[in-house]
mmJSON file of the N, C-alpha and C atoms, coordinates in Angstrom:
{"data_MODEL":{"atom_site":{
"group_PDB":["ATOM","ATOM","ATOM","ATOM","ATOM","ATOM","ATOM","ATOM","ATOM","ATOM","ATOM","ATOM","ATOM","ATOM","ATOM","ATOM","ATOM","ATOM","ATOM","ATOM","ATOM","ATOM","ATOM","ATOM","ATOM","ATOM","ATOM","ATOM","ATOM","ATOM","ATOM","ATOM","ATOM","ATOM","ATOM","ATOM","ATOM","ATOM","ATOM","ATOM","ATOM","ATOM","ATOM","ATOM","ATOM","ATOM","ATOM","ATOM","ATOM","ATOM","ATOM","ATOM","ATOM","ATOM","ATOM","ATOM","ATOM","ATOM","ATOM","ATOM","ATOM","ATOM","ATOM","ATOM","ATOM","ATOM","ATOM","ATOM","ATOM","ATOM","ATOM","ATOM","ATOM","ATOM","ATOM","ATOM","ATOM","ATOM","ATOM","ATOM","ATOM","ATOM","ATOM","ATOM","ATOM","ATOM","ATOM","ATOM","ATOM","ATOM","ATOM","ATOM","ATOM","ATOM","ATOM","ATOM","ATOM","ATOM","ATOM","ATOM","ATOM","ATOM","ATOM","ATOM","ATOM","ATOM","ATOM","ATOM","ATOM","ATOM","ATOM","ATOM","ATOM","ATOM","ATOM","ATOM","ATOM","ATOM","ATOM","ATOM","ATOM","ATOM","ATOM","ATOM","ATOM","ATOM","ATOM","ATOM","ATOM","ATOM","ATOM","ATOM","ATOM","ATOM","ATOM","ATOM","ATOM","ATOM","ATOM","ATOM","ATOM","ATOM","ATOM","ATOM","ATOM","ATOM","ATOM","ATOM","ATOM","ATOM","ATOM","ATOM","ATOM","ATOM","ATOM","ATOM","ATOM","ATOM","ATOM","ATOM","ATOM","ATOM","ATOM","ATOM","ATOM","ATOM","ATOM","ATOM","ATOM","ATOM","ATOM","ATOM","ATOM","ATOM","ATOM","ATOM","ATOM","ATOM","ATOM","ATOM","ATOM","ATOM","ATOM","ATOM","ATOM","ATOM","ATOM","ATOM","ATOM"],
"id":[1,2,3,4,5,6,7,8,9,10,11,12,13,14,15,16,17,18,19,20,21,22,23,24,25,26,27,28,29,30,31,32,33,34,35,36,37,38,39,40,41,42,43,44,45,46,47,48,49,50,51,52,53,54,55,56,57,58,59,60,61,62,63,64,65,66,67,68,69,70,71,72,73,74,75,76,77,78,79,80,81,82,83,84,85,86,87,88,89,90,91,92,93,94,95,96,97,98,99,100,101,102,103,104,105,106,107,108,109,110,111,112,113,114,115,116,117,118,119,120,121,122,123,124,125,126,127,128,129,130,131,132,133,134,135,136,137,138,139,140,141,142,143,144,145,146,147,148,149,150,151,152,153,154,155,156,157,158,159,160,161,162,163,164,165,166,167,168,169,170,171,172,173,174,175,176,177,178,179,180,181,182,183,184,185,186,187,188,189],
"type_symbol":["N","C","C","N","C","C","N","C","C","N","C","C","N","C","C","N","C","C","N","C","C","N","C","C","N","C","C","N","C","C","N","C","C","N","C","C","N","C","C","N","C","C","N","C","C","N","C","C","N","C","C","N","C","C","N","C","C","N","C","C","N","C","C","N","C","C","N","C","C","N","C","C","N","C","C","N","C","C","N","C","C","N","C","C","N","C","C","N","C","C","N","C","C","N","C","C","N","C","C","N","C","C","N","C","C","N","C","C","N","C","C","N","C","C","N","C","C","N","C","C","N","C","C","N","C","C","N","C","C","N","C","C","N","C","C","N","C","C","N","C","C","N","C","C","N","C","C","N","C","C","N","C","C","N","C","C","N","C","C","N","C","C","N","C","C","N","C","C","N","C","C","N","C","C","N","C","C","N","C","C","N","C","C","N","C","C","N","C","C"],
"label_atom_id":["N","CA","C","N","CA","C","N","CA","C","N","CA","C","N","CA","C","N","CA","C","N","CA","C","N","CA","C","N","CA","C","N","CA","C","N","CA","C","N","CA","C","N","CA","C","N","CA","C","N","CA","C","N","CA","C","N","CA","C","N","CA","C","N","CA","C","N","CA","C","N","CA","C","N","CA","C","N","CA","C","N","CA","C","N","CA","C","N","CA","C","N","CA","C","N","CA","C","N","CA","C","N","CA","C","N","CA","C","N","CA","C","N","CA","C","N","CA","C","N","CA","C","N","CA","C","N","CA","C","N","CA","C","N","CA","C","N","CA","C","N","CA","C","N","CA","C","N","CA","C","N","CA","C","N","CA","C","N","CA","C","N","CA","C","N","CA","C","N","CA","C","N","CA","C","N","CA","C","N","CA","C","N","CA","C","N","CA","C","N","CA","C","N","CA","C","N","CA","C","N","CA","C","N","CA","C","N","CA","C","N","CA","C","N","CA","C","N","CA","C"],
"label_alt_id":[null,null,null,null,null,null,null,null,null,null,null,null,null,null,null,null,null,null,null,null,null,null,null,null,null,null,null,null,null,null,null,null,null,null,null,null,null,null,null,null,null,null,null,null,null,null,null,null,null,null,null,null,null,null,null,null,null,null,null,null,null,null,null,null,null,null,null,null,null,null,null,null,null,null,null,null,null,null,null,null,null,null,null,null,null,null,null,null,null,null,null,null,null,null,null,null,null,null,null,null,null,null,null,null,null,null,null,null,null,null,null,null,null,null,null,null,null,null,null,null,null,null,null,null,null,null,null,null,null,null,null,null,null,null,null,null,null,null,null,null,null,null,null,null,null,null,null,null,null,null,null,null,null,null,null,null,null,null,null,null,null,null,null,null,null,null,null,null,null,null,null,null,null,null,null,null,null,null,null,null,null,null,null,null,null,null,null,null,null],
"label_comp_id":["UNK","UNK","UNK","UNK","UNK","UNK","UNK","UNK","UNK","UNK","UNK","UNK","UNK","UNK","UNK","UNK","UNK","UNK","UNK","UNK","UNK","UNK","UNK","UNK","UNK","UNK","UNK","UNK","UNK","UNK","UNK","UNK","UNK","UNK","UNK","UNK","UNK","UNK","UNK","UNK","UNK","UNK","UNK","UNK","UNK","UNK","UNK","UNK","UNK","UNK","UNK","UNK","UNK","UNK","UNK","UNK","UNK","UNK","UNK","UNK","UNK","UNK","UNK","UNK","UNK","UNK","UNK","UNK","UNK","UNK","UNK","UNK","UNK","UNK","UNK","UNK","UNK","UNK","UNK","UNK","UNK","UNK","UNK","UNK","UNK","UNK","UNK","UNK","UNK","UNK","UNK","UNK","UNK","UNK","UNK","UNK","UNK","UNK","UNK","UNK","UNK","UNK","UNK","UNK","UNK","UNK","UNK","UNK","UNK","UNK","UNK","UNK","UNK","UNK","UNK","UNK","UNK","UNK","UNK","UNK","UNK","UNK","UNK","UNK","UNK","UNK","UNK","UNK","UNK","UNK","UNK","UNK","UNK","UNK","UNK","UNK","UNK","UNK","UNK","UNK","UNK","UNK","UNK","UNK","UNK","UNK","UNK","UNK","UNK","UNK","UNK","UNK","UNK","UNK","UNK","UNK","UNK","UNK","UNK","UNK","UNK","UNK","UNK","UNK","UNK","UNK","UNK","UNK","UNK","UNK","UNK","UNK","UNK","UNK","UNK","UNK","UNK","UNK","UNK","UNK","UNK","UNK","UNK","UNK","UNK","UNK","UNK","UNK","UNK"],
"label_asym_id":["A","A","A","A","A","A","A","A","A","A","A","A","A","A","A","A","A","A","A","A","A","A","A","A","A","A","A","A","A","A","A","A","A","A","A","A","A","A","A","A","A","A","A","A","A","A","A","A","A","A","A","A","A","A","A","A","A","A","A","A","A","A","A","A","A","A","A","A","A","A","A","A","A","A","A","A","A","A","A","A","A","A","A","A","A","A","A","A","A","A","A","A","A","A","A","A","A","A","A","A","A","A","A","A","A","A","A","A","A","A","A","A","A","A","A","A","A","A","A","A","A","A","A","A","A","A","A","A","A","A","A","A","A","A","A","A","A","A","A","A","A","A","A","A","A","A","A","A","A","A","A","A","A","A","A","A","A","A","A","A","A","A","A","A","A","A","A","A","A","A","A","A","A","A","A","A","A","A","A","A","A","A","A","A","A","A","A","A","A"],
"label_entity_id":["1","1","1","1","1","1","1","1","1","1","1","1","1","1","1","1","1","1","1","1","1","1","1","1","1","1","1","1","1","1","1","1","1","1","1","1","1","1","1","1","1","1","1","1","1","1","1","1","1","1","1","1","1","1","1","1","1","1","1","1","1","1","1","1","1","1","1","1","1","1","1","1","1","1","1","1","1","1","1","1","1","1","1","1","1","1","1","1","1","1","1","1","1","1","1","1","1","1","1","1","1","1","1","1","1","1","1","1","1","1","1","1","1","1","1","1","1","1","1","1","1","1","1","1","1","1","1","1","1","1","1","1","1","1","1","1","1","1","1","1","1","1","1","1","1","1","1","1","1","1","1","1","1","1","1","1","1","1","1","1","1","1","1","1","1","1","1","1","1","1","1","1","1","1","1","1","1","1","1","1","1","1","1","1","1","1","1","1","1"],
"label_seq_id":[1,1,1,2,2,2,3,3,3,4,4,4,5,5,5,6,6,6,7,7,7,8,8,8,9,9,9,10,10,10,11,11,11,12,12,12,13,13,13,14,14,14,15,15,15,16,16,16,17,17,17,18,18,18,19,19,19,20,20,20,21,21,21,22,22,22,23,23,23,24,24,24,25,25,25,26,26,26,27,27,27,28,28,28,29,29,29,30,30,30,31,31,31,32,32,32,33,33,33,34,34,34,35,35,35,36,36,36,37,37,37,38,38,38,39,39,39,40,40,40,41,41,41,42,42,42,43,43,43,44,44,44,45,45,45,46,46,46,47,47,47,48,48,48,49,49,49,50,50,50,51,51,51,52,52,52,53,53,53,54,54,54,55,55,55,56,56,56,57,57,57,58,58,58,59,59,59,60,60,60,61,61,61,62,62,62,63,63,63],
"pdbx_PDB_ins_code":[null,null,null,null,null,null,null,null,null,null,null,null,null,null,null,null,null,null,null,null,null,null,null,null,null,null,null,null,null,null,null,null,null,null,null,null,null,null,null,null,null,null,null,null,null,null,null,null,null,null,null,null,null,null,null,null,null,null,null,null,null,null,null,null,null,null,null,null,null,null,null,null,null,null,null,null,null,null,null,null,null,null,null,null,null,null,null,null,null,null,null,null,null,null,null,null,null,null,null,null,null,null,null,null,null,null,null,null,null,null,null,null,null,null,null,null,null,null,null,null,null,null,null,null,null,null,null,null,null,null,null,null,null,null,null,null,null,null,null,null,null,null,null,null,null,null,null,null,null,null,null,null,null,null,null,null,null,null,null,null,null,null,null,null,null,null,null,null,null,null,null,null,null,null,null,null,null,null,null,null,null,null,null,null,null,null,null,null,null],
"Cartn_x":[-246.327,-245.57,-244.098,-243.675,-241.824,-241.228,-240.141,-239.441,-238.211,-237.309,-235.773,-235.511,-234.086,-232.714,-231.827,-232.051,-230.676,-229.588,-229.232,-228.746,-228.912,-228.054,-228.141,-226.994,-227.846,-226.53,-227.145,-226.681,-227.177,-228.163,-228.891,-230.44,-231.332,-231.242,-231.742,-232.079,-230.779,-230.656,-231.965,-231.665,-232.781,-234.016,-234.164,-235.668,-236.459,-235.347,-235.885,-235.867,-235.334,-235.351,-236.793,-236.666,-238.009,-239.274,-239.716,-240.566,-240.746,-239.515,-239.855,-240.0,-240.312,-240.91,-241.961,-242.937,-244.469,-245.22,-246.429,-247.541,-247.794,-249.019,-249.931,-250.377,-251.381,-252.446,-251.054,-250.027,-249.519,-249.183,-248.348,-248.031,-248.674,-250.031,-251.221,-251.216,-251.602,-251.998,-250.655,-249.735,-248.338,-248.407,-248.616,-248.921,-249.636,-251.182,-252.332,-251.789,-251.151,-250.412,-249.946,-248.764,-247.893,-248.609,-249.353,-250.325,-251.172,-251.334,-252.102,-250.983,-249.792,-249.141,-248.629,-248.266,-248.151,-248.914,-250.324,-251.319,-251.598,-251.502,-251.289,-250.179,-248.719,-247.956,-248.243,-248.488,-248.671,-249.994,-250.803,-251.598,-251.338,-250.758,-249.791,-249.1,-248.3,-247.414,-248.637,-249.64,-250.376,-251.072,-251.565,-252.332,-251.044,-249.457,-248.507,-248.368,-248.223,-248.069,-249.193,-250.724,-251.266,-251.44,-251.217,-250.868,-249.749,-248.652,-247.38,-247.849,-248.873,-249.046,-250.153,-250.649,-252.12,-251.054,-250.274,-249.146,-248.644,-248.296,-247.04,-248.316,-249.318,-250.442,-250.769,-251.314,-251.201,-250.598,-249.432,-248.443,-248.11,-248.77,-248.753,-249.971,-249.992,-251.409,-252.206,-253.631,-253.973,-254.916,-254.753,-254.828,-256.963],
"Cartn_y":[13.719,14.206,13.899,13.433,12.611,14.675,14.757,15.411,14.768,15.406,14.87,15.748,15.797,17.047,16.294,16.932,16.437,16.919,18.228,19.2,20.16,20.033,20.306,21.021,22.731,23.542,24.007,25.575,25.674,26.581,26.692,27.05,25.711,24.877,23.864,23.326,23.272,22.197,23.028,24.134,25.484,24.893,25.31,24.671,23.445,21.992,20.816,21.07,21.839,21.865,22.329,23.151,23.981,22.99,22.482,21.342,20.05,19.906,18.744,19.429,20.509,21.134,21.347,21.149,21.763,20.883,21.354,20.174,19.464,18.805,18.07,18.943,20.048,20.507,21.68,22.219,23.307,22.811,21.508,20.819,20.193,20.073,19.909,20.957,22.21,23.797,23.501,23.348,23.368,22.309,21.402,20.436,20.318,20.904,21.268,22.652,23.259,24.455,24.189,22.999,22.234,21.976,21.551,20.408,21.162,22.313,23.684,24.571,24.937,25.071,24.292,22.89,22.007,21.671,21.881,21.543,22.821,23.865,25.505,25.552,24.844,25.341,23.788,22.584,21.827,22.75,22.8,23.34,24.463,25.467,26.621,26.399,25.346,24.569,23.742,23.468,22.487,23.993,24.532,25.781,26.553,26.613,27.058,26.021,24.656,23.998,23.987,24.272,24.382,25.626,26.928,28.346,27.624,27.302,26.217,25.525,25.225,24.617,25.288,25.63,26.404,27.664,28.09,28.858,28.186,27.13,26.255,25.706,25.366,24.62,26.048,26.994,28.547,28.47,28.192,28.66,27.909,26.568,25.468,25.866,26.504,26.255,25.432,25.51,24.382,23.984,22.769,21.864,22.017],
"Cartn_z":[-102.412,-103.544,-103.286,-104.682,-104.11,-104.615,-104.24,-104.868,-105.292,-106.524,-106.666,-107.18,-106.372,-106.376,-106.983,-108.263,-109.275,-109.158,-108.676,-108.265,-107.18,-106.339,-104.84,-104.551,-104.29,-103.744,-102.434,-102.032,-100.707,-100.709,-101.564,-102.032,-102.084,-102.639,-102.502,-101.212,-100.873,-99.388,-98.352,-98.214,-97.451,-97.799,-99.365,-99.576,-98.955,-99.252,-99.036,-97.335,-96.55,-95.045,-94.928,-95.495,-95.164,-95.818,-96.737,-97.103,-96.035,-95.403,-94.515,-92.912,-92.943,-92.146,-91.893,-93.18,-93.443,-92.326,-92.008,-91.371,-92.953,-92.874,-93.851,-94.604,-93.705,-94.496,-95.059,-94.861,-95.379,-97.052,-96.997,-97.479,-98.745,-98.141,-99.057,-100.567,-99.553,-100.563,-102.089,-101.316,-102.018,-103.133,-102.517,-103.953,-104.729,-104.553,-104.77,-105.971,-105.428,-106.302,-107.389,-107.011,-108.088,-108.909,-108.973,-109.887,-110.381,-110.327,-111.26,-112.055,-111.644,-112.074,-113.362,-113.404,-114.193,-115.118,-114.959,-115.515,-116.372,-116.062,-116.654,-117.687,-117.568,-118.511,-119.249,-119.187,-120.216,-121.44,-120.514,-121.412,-122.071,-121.549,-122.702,-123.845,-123.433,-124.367,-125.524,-125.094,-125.985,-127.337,-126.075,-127.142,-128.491,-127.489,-128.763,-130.074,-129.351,-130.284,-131.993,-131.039,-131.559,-133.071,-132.0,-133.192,-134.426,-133.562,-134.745,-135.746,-135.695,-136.326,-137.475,-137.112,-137.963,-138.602,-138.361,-138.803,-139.574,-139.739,-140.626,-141.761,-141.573,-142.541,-143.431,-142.683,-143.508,-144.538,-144.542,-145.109,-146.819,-146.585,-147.663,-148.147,-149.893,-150.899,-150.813,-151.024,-150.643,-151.632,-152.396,-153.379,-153.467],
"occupancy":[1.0,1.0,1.0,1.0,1.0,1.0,1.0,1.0,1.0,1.0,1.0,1.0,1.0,1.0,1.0,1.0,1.0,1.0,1.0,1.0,1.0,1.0,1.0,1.0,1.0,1.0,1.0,1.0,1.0,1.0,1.0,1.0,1.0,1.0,1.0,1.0,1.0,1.0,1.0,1.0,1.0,1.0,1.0,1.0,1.0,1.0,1.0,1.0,1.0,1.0,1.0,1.0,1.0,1.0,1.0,1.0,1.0,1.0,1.0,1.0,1.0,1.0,1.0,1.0,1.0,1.0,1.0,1.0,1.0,1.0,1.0,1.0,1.0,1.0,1.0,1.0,1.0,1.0,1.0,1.0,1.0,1.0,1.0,1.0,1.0,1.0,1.0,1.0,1.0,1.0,1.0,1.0,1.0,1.0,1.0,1.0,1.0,1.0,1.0,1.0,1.0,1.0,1.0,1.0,1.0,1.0,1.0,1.0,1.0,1.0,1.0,1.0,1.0,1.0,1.0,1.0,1.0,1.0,1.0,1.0,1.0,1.0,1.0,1.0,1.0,1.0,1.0,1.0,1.0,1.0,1.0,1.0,1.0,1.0,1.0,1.0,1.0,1.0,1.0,1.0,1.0,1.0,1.0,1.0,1.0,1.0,1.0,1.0,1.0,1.0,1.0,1.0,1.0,1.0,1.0,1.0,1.0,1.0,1.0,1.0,1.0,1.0,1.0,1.0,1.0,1.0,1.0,1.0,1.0,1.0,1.0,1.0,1.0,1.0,1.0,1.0,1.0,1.0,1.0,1.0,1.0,1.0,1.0,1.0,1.0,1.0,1.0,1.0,1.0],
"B_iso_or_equiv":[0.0,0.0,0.0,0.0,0.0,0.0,0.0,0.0,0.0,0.0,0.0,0.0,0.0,0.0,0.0,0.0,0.0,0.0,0.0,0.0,0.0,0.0,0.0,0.0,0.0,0.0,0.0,0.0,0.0,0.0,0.0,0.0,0.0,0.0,0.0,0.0,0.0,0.0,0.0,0.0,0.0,0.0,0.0,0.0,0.0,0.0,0.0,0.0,0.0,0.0,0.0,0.0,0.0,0.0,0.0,0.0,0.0,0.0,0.0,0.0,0.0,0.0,0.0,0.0,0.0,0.0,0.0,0.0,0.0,0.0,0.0,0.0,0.0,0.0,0.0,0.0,0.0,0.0,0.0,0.0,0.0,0.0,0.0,0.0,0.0,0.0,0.0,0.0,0.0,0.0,0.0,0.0,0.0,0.0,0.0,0.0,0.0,0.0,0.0,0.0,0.0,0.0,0.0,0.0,0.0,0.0,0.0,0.0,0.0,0.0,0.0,0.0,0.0,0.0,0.0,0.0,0.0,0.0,0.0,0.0,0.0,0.0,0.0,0.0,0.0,0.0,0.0,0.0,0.0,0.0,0.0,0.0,0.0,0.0,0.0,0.0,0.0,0.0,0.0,0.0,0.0,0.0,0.0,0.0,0.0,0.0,0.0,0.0,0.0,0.0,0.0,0.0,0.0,0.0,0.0,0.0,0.0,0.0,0.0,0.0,0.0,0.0,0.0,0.0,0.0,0.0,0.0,0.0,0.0,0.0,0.0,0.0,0.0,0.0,0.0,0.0,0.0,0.0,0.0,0.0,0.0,0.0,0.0,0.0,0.0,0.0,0.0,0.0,0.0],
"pdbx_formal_charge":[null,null,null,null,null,null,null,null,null,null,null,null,null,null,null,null,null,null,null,null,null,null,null,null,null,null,null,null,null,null,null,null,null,null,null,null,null,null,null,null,null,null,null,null,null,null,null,null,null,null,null,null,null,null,null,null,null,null,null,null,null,null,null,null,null,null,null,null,null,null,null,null,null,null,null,null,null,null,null,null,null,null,null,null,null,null,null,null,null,null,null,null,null,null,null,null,null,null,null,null,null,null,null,null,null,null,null,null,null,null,null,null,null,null,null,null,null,null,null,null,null,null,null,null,null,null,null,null,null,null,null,null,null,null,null,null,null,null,null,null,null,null,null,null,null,null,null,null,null,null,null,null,null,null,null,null,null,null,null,null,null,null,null,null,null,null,null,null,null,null,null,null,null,null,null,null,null,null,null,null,null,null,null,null,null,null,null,null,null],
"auth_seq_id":[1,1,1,2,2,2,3,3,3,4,4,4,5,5,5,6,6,6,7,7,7,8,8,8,9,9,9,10,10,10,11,11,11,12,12,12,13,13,13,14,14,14,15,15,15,16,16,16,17,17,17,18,18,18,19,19,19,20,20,20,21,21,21,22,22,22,23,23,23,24,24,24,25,25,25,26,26,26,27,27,27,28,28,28,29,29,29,30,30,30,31,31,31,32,32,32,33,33,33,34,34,34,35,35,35,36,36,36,37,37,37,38,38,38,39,39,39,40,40,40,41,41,41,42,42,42,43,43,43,44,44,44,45,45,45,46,46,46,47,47,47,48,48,48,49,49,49,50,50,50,51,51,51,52,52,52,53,53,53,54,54,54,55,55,55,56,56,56,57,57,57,58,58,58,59,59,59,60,60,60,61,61,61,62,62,62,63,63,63],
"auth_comp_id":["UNK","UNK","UNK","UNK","UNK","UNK","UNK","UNK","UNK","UNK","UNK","UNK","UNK","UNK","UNK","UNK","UNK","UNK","UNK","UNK","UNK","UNK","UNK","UNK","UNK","UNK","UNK","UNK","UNK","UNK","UNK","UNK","UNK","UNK","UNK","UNK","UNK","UNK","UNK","UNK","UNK","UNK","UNK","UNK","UNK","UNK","UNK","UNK","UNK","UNK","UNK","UNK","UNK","UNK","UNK","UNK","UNK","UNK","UNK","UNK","UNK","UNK","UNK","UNK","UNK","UNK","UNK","UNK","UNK","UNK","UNK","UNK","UNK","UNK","UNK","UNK","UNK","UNK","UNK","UNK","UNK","UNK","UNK","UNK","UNK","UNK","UNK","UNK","UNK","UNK","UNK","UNK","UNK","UNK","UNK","UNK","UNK","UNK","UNK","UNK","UNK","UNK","UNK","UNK","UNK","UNK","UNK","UNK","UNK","UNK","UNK","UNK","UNK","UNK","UNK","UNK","UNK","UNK","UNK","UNK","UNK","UNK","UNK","UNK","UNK","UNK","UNK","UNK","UNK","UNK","UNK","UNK","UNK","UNK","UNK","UNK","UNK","UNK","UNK","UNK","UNK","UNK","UNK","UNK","UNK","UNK","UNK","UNK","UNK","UNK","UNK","UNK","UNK","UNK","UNK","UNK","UNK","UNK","UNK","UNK","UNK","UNK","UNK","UNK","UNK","UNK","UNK","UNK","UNK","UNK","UNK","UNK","UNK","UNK","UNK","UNK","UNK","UNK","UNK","UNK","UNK","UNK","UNK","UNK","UNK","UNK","UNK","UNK","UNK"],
"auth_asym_id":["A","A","A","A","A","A","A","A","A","A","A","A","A","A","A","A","A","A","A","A","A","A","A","A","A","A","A","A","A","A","A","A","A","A","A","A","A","A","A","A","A","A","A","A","A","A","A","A","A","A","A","A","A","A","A","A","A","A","A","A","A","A","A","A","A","A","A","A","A","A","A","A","A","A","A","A","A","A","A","A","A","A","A","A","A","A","A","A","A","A","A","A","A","A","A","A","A","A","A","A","A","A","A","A","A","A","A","A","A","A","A","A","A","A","A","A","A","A","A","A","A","A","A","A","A","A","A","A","A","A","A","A","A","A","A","A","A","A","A","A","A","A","A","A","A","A","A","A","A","A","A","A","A","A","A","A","A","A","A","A","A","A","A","A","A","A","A","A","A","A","A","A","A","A","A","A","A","A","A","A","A","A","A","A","A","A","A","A","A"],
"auth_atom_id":["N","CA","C","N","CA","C","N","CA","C","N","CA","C","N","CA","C","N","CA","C","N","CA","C","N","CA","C","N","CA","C","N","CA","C","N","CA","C","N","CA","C","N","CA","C","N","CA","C","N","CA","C","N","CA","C","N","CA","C","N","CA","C","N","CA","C","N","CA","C","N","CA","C","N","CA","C","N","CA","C","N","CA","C","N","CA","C","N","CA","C","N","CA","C","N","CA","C","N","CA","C","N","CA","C","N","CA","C","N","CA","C","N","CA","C","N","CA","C","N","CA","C","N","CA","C","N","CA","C","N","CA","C","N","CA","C","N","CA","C","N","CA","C","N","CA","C","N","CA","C","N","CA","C","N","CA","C","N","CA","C","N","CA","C","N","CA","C","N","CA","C","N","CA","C","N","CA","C","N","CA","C","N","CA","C","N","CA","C","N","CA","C","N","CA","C","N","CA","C","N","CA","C","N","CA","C","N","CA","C","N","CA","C","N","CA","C","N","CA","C"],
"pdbx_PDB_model_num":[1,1,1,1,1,1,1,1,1,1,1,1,1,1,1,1,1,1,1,1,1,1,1,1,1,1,1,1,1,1,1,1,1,1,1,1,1,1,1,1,1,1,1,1,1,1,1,1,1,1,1,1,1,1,1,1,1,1,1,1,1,1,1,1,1,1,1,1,1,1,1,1,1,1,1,1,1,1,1,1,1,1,1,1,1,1,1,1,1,1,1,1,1,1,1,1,1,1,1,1,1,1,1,1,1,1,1,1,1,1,1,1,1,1,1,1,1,1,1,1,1,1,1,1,1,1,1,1,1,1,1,1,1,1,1,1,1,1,1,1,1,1,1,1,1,1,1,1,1,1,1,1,1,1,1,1,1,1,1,1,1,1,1,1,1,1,1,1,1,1,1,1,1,1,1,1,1,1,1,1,1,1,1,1,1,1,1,1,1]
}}}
């Protein structure tokens, strides 16, 4: 997994110390995490979009 620090203060810097610290397998769980995480709020975002929409079609009479 790449990371990028667009912005780097001295919270950051701690973090990325501590990441290039991990073994493999710690390292693993963590990305393994990421990638459920990510996969959790795309799909949140897909299901709102979805209500948005069935809300907004509601709303137009329908012929």
């Amino acid at each position: 997994m790449i990371f990028r620090v667009i912005h780097e203060d001295a919270q950051t810097s701690y973090i990325k110390d501590l990441l290039h610290n991990l073994t493999t397998e710690q390292f693993y769980f963590i990305e393994r995490a990421c990638q459920c995480e990510r996969k959790e709020r795309q799909e949140q975002i897909f299901r709102q979009w979805q209500q948005f929409l069935a809300q907004e079609l509601s709303e137009y009479p329908h012929k």
